[in-house]
PyMOL Python script that loads the backbone (N, CA, C, O; Angstrom):
from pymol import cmd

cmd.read_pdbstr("""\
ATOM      1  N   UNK A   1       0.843  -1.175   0.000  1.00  0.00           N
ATOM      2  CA  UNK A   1       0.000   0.000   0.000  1.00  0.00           C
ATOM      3  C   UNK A   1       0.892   1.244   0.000  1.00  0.00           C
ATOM      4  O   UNK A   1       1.852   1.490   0.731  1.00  0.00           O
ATOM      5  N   UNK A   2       0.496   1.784  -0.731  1.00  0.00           N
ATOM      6  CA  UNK A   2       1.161   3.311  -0.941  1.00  0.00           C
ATOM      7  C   UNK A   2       0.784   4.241  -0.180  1.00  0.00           C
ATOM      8  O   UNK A   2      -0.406   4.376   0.102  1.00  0.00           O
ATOM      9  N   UNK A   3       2.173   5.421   0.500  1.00  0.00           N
ATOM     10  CA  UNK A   3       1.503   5.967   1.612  1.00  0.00           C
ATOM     11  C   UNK A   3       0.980   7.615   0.887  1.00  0.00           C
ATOM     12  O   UNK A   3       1.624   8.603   0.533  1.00  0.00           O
ATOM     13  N   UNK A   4      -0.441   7.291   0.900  1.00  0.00           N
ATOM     14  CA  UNK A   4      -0.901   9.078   0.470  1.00  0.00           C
ATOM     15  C   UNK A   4      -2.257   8.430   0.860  1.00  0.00           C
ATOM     16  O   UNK A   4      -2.690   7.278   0.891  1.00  0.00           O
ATOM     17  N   UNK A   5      -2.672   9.496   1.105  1.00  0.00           N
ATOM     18  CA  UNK A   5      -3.603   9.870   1.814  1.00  0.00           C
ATOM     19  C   UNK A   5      -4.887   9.754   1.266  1.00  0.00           C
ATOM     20  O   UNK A   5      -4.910  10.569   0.343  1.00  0.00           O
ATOM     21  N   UNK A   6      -6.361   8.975   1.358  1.00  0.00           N
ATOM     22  CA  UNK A   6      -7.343   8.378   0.747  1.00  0.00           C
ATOM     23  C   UNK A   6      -8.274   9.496   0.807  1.00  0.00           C
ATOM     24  O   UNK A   6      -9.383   9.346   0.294  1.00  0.00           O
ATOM     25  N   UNK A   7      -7.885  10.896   1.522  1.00  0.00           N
ATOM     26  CA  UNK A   7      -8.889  11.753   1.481  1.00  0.00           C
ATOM     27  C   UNK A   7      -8.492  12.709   0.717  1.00  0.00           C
ATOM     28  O   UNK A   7      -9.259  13.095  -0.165  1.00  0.00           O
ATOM     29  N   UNK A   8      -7.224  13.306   0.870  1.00  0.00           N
ATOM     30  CA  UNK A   8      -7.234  14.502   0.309  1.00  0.00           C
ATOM     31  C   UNK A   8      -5.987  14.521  -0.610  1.00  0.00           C
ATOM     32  O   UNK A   8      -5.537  15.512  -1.186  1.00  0.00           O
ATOM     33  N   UNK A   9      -5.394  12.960  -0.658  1.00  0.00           N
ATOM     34  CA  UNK A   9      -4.180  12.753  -1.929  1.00  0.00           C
ATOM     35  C   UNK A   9      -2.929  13.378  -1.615  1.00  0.00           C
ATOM     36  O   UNK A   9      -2.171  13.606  -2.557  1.00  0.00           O
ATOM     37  N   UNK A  10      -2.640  13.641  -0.647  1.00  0.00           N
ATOM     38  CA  UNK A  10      -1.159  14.132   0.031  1.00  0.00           C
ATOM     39  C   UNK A  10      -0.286  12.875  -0.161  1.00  0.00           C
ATOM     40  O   UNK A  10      -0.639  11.792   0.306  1.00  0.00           O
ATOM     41  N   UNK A  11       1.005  13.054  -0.944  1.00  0.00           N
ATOM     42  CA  UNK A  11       1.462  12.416  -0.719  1.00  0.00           C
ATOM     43  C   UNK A  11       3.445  12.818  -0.237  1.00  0.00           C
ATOM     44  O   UNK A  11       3.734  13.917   0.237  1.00  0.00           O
ATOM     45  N   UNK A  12       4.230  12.028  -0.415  1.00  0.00           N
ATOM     46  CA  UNK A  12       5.714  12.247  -0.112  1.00  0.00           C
ATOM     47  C   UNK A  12       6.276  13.585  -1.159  1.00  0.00           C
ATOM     48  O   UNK A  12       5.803  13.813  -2.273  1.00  0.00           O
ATOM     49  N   UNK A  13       7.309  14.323  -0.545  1.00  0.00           N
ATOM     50  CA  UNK A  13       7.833  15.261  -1.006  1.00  0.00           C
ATOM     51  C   UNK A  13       9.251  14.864  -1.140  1.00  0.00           C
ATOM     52  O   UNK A  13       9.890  14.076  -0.445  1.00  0.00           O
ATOM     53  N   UNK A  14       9.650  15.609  -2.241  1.00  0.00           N
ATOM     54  CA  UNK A  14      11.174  15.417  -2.681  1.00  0.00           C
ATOM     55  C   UNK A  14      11.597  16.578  -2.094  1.00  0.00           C
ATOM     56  O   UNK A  14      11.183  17.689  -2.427  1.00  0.00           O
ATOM     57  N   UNK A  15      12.764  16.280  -0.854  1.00  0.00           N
ATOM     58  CA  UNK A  15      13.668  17.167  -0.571  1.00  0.00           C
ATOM     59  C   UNK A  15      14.778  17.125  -0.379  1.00  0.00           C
ATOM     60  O   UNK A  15      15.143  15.986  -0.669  1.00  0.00           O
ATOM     61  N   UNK A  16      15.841  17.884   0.055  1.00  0.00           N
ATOM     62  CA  UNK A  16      17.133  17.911   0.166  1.00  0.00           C
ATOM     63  C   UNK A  16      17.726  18.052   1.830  1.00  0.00           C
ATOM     64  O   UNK A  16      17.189  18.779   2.665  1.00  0.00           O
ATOM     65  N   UNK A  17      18.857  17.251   2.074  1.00  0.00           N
ATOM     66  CA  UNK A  17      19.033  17.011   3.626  1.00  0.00           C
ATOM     67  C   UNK A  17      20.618  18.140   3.633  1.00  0.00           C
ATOM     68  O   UNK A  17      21.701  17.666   3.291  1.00  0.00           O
ATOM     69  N   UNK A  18      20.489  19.441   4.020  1.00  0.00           N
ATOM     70  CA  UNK A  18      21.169  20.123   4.067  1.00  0.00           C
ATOM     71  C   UNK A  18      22.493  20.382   5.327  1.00  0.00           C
ATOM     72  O   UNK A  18      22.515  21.051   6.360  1.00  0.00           O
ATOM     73  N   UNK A  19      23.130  19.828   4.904  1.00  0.00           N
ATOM     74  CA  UNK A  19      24.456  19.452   6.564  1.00  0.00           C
ATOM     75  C   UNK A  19      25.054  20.733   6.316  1.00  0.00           C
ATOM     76  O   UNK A  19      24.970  21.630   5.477  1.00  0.00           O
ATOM     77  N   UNK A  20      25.911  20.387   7.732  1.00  0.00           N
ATOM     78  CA  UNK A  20      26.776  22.291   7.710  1.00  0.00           C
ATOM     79  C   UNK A  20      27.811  22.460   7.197  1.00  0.00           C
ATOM     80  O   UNK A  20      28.460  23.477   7.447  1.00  0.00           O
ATOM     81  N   UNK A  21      28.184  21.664   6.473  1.00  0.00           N
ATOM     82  CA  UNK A  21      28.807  21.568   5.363  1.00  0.00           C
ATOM     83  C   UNK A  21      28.310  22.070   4.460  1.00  0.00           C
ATOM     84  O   UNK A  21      29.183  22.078   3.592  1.00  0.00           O
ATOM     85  N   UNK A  22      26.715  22.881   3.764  1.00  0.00           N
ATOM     86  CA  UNK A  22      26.173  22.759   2.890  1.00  0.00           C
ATOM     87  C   UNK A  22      26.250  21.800   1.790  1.00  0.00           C
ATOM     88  O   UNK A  22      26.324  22.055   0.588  1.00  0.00           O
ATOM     89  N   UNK A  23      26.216  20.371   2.515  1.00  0.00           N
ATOM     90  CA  UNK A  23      26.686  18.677   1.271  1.00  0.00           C
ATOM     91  C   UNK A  23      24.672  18.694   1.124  1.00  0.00           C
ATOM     92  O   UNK A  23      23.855  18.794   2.039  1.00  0.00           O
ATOM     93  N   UNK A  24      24.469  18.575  -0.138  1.00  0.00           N
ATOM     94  CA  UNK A  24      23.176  18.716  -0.082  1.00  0.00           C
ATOM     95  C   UNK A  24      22.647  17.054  -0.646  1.00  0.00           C
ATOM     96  O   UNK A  24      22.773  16.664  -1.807  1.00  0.00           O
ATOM     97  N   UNK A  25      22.109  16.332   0.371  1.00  0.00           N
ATOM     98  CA  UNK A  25      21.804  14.935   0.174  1.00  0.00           C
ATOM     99  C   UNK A  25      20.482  15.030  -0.150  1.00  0.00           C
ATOM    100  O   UNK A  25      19.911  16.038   0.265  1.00  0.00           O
ATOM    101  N   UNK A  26      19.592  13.930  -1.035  1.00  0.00           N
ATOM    102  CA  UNK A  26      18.273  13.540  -1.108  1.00  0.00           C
ATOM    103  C   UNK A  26      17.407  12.573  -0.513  1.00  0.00           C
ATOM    104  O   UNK A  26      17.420  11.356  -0.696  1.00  0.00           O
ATOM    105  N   UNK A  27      16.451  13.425   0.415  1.00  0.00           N
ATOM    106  CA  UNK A  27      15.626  12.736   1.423  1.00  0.00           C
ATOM    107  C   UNK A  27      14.227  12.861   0.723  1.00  0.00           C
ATOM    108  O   UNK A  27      14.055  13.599  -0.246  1.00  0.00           O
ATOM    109  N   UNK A  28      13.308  12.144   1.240  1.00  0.00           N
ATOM    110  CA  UNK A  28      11.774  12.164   1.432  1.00  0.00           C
ATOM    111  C   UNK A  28      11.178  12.599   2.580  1.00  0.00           C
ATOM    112  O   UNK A  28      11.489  12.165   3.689  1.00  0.00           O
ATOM    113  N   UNK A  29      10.023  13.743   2.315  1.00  0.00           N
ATOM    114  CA  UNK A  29       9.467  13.998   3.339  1.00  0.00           C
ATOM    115  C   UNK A  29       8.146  13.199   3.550  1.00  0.00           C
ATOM    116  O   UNK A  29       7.235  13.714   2.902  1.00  0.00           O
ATOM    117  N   UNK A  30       7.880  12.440   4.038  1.00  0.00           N
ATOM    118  CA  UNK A  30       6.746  11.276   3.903  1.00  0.00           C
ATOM    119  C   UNK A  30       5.463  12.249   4.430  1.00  0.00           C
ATOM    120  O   UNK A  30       5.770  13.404   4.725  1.00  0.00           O
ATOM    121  N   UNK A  31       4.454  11.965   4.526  1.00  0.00           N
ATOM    122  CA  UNK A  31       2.997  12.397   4.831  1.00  0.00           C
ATOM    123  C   UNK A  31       2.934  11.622   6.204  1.00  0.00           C
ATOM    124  O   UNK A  31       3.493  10.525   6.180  1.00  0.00           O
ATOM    125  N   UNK A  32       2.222  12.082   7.664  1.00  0.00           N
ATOM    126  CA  UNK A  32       2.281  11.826   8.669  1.00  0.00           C
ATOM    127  C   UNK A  32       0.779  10.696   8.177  1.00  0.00           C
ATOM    128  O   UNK A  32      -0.372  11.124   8.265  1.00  0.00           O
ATOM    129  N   UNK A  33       1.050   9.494   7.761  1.00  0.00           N
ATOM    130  CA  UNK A  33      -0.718   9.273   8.141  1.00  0.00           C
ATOM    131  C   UNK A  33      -0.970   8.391   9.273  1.00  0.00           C
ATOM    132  O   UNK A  33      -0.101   7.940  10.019  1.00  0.00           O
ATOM    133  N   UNK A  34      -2.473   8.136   9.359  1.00  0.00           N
ATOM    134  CA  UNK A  34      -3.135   7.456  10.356  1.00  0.00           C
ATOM    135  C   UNK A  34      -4.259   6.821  10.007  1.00  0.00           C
ATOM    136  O   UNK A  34      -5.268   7.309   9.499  1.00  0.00           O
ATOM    137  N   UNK A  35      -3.993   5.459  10.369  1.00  0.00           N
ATOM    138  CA  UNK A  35      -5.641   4.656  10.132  1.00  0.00           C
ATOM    139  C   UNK A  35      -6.423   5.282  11.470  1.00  0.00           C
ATOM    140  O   UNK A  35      -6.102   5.423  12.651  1.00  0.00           O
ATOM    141  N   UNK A  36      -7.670   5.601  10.644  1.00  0.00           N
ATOM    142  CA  UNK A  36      -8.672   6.416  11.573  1.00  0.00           C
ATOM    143  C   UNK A  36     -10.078   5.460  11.093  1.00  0.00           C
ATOM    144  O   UNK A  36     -10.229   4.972   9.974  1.00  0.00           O
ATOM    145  N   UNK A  37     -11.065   5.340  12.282  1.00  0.00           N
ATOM    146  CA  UNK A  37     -12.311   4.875  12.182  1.00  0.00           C
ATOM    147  C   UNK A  37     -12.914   6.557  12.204  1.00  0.00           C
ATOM    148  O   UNK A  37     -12.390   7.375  12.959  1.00  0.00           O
ATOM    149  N   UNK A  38     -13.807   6.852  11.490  1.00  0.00           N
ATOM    150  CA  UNK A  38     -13.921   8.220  11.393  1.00  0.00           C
ATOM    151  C   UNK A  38     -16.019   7.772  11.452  1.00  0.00           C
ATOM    152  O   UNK A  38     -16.594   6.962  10.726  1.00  0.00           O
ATOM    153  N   UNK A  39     -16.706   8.726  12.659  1.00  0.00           N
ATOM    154  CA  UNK A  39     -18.092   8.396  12.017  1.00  0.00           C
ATOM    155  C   UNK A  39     -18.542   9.553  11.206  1.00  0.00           C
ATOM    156  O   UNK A  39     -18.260  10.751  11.166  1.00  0.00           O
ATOM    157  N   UNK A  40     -19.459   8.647  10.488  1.00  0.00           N
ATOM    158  CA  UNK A  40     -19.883   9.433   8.956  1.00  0.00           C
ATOM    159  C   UNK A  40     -21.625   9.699   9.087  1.00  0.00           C
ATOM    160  O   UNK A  40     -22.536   9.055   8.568  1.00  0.00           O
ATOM    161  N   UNK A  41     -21.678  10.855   9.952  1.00  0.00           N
ATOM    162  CA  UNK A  41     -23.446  10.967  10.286  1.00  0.00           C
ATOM    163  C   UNK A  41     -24.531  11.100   9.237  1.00  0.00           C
ATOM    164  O   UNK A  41     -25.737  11.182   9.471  1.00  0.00           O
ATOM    165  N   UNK A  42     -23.797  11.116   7.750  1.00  0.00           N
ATOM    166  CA  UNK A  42     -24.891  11.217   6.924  1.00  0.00           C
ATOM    167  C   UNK A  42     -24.957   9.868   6.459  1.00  0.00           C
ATOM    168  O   UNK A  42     -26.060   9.803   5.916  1.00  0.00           O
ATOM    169  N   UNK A  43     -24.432   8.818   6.369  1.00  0.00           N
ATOM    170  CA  UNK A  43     -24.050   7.393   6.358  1.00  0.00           C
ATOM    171  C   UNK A  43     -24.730   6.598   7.167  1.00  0.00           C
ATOM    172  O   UNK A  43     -25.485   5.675   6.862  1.00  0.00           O
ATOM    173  N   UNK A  44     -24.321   7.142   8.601  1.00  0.00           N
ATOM    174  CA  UNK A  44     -24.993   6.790  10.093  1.00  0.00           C
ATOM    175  C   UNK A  44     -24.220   5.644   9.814  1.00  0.00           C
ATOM    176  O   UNK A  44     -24.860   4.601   9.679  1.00  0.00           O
ATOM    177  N   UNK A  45     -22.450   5.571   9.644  1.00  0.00           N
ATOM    178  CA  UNK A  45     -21.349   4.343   9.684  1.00  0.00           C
ATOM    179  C   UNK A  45     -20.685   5.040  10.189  1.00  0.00           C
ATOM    180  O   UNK A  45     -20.858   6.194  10.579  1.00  0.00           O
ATOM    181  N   UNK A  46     -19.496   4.091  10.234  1.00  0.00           N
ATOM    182  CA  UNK A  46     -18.361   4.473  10.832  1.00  0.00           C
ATOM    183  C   UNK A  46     -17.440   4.042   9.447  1.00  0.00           C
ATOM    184  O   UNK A  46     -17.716   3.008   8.838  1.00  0.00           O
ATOM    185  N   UNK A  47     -16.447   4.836   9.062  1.00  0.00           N
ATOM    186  CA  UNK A  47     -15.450   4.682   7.773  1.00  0.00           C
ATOM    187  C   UNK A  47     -13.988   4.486   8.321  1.00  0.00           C
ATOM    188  O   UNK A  47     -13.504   5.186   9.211  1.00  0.00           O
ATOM    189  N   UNK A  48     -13.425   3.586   7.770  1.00  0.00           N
ATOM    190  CA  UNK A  48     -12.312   3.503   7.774  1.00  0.00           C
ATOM    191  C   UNK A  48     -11.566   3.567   6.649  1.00  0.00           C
ATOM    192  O   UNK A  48     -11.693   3.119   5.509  1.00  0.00           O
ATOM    193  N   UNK A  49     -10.236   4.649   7.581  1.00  0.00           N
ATOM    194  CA  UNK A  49      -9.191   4.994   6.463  1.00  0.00           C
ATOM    195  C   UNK A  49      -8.142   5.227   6.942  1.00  0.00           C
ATOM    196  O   UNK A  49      -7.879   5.298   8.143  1.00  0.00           O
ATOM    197  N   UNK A  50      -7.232   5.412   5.775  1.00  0.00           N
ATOM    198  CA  UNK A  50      -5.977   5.672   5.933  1.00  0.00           C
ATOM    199  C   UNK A  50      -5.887   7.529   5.449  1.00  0.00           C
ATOM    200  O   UNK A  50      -5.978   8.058   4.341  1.00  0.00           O
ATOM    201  N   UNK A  51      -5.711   8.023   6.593  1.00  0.00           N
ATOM    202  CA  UNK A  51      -5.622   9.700   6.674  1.00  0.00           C
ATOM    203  C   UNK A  51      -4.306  10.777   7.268  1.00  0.00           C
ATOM    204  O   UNK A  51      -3.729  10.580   8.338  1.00  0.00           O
ATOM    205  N   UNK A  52      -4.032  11.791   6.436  1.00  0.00           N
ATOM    206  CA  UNK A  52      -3.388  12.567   7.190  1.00  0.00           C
ATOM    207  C   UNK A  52      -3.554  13.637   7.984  1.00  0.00           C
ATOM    208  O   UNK A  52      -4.395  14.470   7.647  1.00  0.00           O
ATOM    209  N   UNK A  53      -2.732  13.842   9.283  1.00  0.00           N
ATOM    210  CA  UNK A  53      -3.165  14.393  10.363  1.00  0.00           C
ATOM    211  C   UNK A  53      -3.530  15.761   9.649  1.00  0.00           C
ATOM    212  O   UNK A  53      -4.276  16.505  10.286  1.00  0.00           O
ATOM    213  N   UNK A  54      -3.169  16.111   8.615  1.00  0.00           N
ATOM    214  CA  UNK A  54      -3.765  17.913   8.126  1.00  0.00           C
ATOM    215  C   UNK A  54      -5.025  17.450   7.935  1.00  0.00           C
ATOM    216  O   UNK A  54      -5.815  17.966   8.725  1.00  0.00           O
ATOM    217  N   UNK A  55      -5.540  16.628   7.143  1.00  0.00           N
ATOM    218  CA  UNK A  55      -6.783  16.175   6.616  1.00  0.00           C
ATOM    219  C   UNK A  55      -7.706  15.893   8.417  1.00  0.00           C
ATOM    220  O   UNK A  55      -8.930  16.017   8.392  1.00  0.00           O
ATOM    221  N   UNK A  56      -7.322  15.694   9.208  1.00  0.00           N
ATOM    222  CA  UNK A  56      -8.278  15.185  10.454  1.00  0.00           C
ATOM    223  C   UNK A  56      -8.416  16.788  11.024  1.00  0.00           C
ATOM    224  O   UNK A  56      -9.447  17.030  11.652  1.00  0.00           O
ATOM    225  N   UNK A  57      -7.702  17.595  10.892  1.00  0.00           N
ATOM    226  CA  UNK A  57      -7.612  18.701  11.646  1.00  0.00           C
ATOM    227  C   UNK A  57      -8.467  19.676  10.212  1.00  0.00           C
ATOM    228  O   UNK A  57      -8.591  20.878  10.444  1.00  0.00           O
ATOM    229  N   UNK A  58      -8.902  19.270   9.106  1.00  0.00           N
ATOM    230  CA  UNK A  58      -9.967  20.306   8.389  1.00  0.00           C
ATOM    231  C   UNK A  58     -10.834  19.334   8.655  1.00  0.00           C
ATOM    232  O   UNK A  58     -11.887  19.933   8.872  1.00  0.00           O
ATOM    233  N   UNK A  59     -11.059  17.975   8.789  1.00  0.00           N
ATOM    234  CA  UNK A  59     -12.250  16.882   9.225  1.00  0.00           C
ATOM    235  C   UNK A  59     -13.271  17.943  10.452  1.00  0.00           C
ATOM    236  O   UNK A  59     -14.455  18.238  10.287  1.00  0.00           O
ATOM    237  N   UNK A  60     -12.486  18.310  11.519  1.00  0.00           N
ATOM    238  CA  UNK A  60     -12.848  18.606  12.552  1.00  0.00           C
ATOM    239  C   UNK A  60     -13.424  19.834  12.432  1.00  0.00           C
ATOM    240  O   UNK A  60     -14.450  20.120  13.050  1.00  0.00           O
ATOM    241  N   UNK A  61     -12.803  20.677  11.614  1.00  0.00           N
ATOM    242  CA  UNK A  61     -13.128  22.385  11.329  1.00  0.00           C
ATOM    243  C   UNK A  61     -14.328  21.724  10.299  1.00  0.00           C
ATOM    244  O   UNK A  61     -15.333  21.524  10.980  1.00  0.00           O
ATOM    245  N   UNK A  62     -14.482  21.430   9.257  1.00  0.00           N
ATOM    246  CA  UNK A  62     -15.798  21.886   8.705  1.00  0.00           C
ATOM    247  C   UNK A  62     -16.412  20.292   8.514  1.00  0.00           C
ATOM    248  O   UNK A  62     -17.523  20.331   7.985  1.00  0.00           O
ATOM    249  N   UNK A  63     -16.026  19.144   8.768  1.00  0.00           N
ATOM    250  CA  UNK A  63     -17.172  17.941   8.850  1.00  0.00           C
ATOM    251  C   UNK A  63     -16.561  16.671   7.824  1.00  0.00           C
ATOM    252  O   UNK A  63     -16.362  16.866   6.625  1.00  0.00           O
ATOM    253  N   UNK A  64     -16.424  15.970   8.183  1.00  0.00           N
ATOM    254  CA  UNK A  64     -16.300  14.560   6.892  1.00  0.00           C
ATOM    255  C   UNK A  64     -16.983  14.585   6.043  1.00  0.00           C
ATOM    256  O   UNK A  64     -16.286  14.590   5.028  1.00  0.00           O
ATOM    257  N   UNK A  65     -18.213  14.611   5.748  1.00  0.00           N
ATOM    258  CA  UNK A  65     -19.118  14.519   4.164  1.00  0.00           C
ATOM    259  C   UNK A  65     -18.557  16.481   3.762  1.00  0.00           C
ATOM    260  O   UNK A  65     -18.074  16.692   2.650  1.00  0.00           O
ATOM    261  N   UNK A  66     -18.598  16.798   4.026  1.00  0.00           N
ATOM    262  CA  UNK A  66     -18.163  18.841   3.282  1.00  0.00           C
ATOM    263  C   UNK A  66     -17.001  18.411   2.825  1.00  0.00           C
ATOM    264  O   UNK A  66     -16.739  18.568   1.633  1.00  0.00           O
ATOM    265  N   UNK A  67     -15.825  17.605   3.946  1.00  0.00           N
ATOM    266  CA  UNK A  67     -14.735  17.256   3.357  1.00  0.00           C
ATOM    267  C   UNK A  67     -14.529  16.787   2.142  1.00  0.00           C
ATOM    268  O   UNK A  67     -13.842  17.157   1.190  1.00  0.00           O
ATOM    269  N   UNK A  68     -15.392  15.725   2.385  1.00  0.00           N
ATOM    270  CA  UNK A  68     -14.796  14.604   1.439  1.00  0.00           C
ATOM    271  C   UNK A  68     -15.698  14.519   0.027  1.00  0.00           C
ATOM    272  O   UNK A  68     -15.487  13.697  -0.866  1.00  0.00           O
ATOM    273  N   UNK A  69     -17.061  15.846   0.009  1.00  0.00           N
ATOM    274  CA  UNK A  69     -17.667  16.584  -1.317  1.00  0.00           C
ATOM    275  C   UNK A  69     -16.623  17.330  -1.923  1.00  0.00           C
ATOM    276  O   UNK A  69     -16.596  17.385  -3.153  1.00  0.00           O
ATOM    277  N   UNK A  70     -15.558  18.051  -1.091  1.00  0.00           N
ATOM    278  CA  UNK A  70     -15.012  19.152  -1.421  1.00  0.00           C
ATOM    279  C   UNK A  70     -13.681  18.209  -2.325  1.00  0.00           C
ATOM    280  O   UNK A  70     -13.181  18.828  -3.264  1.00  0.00           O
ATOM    281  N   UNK A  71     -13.431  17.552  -2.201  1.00  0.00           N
ATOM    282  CA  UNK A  71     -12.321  16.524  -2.712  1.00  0.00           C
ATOM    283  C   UNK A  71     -12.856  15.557  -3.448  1.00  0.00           C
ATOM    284  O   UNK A  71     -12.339  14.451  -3.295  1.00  0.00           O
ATOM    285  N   UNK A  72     -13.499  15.618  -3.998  1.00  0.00           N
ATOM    286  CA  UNK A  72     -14.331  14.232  -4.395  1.00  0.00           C
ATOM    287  C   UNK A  72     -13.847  12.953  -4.826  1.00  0.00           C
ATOM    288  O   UNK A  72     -13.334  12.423  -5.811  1.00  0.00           O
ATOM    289  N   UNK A  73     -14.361  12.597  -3.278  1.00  0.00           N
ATOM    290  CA  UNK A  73     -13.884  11.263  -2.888  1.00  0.00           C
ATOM    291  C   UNK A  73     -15.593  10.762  -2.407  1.00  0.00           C
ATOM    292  O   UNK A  73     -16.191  11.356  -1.509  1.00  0.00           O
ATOM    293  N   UNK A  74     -16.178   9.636  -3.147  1.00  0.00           N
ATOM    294  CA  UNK A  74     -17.259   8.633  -2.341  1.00  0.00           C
ATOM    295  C   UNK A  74     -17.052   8.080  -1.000  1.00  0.00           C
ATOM    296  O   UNK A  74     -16.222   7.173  -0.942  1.00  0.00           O
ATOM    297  N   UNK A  75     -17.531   8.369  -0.090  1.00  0.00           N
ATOM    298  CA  UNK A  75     -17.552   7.869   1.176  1.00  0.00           C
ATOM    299  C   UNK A  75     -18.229   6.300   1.299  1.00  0.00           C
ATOM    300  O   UNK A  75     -17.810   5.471   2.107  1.00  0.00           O
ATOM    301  N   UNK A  76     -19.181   6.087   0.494  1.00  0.00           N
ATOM    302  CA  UNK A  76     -19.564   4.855   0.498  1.00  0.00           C
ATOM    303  C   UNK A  76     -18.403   3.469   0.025  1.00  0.00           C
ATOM    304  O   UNK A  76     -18.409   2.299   0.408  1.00  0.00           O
ATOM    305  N   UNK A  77     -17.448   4.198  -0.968  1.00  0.00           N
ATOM    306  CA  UNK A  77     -16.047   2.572  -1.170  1.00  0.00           C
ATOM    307  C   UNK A  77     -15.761   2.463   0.029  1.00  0.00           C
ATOM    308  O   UNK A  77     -15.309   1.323   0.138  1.00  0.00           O
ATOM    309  N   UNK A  78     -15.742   3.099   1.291  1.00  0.00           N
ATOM    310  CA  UNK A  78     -14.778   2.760   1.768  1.00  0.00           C
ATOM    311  C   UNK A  78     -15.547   2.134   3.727  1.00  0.00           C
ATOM    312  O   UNK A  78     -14.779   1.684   4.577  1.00  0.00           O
TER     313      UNK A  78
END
""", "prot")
cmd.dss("prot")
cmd.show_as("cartoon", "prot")
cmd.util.cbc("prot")
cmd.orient("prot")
């Protein structure tokens, strides 16, 4: 399983690991995720997913179904 995010498609960033040397190495910045049971009141379920913590913290500010209209993603696959 690939790590990005089933709600809002975040995934790993290409960056550079900068020592004081300025030796500039290539790292990944991975996406923090989390399997979350999330309830879904227009569903009246409970969903499970694989989410990132930015995505749980706009979950909370405006709602899982607004969310996951606003991204369009079906709440029912999952």
């Amino acid at each position: 399983m690939s790590r990005v995010c089933q709600l809002s498609g975040k995934r790993a960033n290409n960056a550079m690991a900068v020592s004081h040397s300025h030796i500039r190495t290539k790292k990944l910045q991975q996406v923090n995720l989390q399997h979350r049971r999330l309830w879904w009141p227009e569903g009246r379920r409970y969903v499970r997913m694989r989410i990132s913590t930015r995505a749980l913290r706009t979950i909370q500010k405006r709602g899982l179904d607004a969310y996951a209209r606003q991204m369009g993603v079906n709440l029912n696959a999952f």
